[in-house]
C-alpha positions as a Python dict, from the first residue, in 0.01 Angstrom:
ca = {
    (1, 'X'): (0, 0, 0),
    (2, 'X'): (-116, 304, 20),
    (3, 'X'): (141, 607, 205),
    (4, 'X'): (-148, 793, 351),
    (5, 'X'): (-24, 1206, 459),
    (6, 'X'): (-192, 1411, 805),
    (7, 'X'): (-158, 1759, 800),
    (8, 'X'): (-355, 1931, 1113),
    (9, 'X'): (-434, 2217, 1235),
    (10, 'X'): (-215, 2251, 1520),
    (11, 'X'): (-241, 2369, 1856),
    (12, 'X'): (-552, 2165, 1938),
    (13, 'X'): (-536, 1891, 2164),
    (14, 'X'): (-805, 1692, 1992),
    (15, 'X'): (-577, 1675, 1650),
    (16, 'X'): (-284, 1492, 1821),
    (17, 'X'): (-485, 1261, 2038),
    (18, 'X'): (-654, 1183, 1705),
    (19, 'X'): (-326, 1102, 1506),
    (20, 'X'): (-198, 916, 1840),
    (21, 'X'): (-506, 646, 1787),
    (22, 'X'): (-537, 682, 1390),
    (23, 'X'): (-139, 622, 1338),
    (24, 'X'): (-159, 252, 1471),
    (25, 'X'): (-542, 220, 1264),
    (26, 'X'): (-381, 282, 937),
    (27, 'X'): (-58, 79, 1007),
    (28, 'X'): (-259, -233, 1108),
    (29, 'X'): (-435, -209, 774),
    (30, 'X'): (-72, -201, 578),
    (31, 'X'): (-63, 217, 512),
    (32, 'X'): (240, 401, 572),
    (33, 'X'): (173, 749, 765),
    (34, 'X'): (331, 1035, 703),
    (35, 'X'): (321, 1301, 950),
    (36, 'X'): (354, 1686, 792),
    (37, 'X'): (615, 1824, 1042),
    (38, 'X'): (417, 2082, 1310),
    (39, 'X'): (195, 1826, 1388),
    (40, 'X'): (426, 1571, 1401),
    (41, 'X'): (658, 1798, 1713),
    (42, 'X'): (307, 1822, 1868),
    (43, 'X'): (269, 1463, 1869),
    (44, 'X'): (650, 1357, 1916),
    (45, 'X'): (661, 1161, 1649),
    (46, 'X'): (867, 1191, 1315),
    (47, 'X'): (768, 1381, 1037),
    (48, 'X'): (820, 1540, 713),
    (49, 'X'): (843, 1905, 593),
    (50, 'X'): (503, 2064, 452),
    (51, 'X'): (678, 2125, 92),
    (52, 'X'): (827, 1766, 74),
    (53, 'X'): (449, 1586, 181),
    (54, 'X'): (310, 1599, -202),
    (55, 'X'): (556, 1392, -370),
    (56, 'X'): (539, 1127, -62),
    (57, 'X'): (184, 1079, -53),
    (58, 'X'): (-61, 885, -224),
    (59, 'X'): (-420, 1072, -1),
    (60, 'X'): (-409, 1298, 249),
    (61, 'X'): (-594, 1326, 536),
    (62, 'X'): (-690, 1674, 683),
    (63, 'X'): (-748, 1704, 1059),
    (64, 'X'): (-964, 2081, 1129),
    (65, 'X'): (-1166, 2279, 959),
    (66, 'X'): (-1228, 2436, 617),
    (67, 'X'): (-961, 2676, 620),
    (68, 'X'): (-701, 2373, 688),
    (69, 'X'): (-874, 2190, 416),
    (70, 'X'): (-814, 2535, 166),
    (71, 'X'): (-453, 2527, 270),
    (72, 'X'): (-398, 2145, 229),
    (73, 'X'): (-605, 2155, -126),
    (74, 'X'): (-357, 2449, -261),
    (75, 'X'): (-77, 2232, -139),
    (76, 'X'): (-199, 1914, -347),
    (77, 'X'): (-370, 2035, -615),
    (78, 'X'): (-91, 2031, -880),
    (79, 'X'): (-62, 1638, -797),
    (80, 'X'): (-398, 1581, -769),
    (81, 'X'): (-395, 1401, -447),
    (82, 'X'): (-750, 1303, -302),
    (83, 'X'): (-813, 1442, 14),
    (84, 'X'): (-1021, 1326, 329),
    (85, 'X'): (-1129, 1605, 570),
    (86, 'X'): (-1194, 1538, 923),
    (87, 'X'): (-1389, 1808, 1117),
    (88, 'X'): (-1222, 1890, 1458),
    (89, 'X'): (-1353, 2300, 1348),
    (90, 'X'): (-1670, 2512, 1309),
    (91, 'X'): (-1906, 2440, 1029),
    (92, 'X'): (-1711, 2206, 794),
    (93, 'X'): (-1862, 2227, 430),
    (94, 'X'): (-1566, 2049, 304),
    (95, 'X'): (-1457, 1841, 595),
    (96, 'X'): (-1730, 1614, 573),
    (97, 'X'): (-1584, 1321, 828),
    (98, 'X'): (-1697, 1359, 1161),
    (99, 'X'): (-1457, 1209, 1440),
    (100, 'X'): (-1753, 1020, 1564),
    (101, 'X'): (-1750, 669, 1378),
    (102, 'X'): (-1430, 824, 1178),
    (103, 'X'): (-1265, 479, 1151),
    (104, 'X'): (-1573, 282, 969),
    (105, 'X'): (-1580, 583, 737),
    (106, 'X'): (-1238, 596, 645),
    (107, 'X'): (-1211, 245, 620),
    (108, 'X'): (-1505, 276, 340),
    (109, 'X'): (-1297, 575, 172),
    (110, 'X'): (-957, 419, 178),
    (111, 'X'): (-1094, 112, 30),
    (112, 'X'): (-1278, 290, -241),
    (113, 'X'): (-1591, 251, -134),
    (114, 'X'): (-1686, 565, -176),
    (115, 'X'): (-1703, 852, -446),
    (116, 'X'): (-1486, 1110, -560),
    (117, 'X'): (-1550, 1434, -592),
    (118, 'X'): (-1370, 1700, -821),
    (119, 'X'): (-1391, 2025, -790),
    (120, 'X'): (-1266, 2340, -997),
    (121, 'X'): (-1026, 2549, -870),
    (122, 'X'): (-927, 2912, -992),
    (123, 'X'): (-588, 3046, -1155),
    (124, 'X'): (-551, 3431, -1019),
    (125, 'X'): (-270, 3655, -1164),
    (126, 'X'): (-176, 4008, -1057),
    (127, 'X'): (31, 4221, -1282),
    (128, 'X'): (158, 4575, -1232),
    (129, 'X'): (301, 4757, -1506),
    (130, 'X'): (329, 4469, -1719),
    (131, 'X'): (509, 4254, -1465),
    (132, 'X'): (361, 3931, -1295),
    (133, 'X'): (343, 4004, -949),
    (134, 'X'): (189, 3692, -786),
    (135, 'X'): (40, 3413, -947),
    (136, 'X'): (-168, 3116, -739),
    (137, 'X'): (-429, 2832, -722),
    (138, 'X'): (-748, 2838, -507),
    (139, 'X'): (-997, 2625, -418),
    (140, 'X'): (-1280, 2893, -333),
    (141, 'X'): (-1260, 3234, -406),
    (142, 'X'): (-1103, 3562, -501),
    (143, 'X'): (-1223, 3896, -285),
    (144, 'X'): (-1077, 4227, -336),
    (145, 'X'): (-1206, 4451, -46),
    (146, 'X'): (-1126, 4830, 112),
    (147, 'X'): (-975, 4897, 422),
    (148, 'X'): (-1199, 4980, 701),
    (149, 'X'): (-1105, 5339, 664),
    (150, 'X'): (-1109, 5408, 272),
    (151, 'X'): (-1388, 5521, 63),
    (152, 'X'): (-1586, 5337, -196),
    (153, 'X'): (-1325, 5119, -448),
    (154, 'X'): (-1389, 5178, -827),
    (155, 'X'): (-1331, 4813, -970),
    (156, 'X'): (-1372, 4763, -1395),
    (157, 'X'): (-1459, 4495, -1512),
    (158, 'X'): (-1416, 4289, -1807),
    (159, 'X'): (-1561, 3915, -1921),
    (160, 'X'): (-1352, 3766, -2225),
    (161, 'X'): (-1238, 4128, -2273),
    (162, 'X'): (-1573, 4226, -2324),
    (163, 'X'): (-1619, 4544, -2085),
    (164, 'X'): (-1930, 4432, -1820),
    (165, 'X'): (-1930, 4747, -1570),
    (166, 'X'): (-1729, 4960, -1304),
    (167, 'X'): (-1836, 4817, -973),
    (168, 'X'): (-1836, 5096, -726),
    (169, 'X'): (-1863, 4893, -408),
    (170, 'X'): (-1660, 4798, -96),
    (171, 'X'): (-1529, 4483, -282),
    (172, 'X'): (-1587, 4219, -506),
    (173, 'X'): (-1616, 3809, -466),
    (174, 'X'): (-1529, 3561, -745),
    (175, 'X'): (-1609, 3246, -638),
    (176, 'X'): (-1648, 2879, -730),
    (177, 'X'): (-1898, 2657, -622),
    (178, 'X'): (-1760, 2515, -344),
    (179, 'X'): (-1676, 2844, -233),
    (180, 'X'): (-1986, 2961, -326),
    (181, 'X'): (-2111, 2926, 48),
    (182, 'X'): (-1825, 3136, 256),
    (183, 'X'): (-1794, 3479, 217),
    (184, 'X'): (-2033, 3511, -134),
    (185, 'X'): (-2294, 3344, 63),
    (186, 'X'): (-2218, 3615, 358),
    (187, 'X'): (-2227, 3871, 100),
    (188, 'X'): (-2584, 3776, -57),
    (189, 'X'): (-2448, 3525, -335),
    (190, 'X'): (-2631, 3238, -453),
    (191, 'X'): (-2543, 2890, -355),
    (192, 'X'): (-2396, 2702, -683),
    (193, 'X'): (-2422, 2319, -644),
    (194, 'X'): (-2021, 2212, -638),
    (195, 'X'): (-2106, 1963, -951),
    (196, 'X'): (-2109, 2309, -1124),
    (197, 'X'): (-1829, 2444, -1374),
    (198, 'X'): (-1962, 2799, -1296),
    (199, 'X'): (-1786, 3143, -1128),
    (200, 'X'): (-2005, 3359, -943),
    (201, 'X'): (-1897, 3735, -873),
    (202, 'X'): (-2065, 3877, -618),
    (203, 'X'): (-2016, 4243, -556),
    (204, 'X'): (-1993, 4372, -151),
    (205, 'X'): (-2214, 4662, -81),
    (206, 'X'): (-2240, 4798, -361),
    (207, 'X'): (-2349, 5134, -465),
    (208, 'X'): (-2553, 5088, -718),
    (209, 'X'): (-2822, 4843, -546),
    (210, 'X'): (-2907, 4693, -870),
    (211, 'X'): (-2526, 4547, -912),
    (212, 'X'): (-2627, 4174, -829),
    (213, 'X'): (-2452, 3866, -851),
    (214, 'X'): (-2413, 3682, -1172),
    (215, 'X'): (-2272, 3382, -1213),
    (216, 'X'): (-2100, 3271, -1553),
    (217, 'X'): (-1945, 3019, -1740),
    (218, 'X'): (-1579, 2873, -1581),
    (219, 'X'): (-1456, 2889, -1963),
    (220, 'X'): (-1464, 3267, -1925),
    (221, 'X'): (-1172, 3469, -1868),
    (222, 'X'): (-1226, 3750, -1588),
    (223, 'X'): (-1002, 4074, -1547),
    (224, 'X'): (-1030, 4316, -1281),
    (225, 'X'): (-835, 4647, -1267),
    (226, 'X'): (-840, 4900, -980),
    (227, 'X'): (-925, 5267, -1115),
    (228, 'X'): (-960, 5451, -788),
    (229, 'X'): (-701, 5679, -607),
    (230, 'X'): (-728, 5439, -275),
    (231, 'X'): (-426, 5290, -150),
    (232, 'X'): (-596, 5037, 99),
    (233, 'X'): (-728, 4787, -94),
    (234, 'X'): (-642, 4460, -55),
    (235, 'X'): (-633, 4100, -241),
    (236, 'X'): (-741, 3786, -46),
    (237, 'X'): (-687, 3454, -181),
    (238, 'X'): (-919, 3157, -3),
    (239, 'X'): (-892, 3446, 325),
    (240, 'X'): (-571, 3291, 398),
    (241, 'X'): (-293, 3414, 128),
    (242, 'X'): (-314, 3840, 115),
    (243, 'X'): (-163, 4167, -90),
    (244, 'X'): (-218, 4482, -124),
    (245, 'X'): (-356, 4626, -454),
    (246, 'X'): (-231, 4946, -591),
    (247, 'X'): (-382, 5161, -860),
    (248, 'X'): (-436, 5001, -1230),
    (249, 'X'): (-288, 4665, -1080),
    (250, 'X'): (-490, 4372, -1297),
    (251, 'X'): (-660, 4072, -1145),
    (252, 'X'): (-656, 3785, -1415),
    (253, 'X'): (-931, 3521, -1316),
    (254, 'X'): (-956, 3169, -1532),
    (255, 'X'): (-1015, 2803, -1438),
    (256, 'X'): (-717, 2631, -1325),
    (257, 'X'): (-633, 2316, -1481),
    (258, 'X'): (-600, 2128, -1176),
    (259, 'X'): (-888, 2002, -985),
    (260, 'X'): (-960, 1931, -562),
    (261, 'X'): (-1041, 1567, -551),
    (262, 'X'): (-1253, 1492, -231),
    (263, 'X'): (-1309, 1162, -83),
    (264, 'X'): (-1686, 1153, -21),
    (265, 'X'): (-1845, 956, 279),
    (266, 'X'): (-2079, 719, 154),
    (267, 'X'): (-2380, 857, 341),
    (268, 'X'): (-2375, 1159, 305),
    (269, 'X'): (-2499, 1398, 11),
    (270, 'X'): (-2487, 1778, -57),
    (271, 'X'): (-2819, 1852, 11),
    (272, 'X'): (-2780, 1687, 369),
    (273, 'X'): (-2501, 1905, 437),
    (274, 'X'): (-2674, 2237, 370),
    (275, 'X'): (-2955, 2099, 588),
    (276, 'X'): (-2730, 2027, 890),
    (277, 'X'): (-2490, 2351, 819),
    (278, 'X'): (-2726, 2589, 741),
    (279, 'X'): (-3036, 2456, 953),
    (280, 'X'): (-3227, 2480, 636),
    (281, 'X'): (-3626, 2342, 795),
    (282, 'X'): (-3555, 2435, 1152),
    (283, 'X'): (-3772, 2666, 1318),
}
């Protein structure tokens, strides 16, 4: 048997009709549910807290869009739980299930049908004066931006302690490949295939216009230190976890050990999903 987790994004009708009709689905089929608890008030049905869901869990489905999927993928990724999204939200790279013919698909992904994907994550560090400040694992990327208000950031930068430049831009983006199409797409970055063990940094606005994107190997270790006087510049992590960045604070940037693991549907393919997300051939 397989204990089979929900976490949705809540507040949207369509998520607890969903888990009303999916509920019975996966019970008829022998699969304990676990409801994570928001959902489960919204639906009046039992549940667990958020924190305890990892160690009940064997997958975890993910009603709503990519940012509930980023949260949900941080929350697993240290027990490497495989995760199916379902896209109730807006463009969905990584919620690949759409609710219509959702139960013939998840009935080919719960029985294995289907392939698994794993994707790299990142390991990002801030000290200040030789203290750890925050330390976290995400599943797409690492932007340091300015307020709307402050002046061009100053942002060194070194590659396996080898000194690479001072990017005097609004902000930077280190991304992975599957992040490689949020903001660093946004920002001019180049798409990296999400087989790929690869960061891309992608610099935002930058002063210089001949600061362009590279992308290097994941086995490289990246450090970032803020060397301008501004006081409003802030660290995002995925766009959902935030803190502000003071003056020669260090941003320490390496591969995480731990890994996403998608459940794939069996039709579809990468390039299919740029196609339909991006439009790519449409006039």
């Amino acid at each position: 048997m397989k204990r089979i987790g929900i976490i949705a994004k809540t507040g949207r009708p369509e998520s607890a009709n969903l888990i009303r009709s999916l509920i019975p689905w996966l019970e008829d089929r022998g699969h304990e549910v676990i409801l994570e608890g928001t959902i489960a008030s919204e639906t009046g049905l039992p549940g667990k807290s958020r924190e305890e869901i990892p160690g009940l869990i064997d997958v975890l489905i993910v009603l709503g869009g990519d940012g509930t999927m980023l949260s949900a993928a941080r929350l697993v990724a240290e027990k490497g739980i495989p995760l199916i999204g379902i896209n109730l939200g807006g463009l969905g790279f990584i919620t690949e299930v759409n609710p219509a013919g959702i139960y013939e698909t998840l009935d080919d992904l719960l029985e294995d049908r289907c392939i698994t994907e794993e994707r790299m994550m990142i390991d990002v560090q801030v000290e200040r004066e030789e203290r750890i400040l925050t330390r976290h694992t995400v599943l797409n990327d690492v932007v340091i931006t300015k307020g709307a208000l402050a002046r061009i950031i100053d942002l060194e930068t070194q590659i396996d302690r080898t000194y690479v430049t001072t990017y005097k831009a609004d902000g930077l983006i280190i991304a992975t490949p599957t992040g490689s199409t949020a903001y660093n797409l946004s920002a001019g970055g180049p798409i990296l295939h999400p087989s790929m063990n690869s960061f891309v940094i992608t610099p935002i606005c930058p002063h210089t216009l001949t600061n362009r994107p590279i992308v290097i190997s994941c086995d490289s270790a990246i450090e970032i230190s803020l060397i301008s006087d501004s006081e409003d510049v802030f660290l995002t992590l995925d766009g959902q976890v935030g803190l502000s960045i003071r003056k020669h604070d260090r941003i320490l940037i390496r591969r995480s050990p731990h890994k996403t693991r998608l459940l794939i549907p069996c039709e579809r393919d990468y390039f299919q999903i740029l196609r339909e997300k991006l439009q790519w051939g449409k006039r």
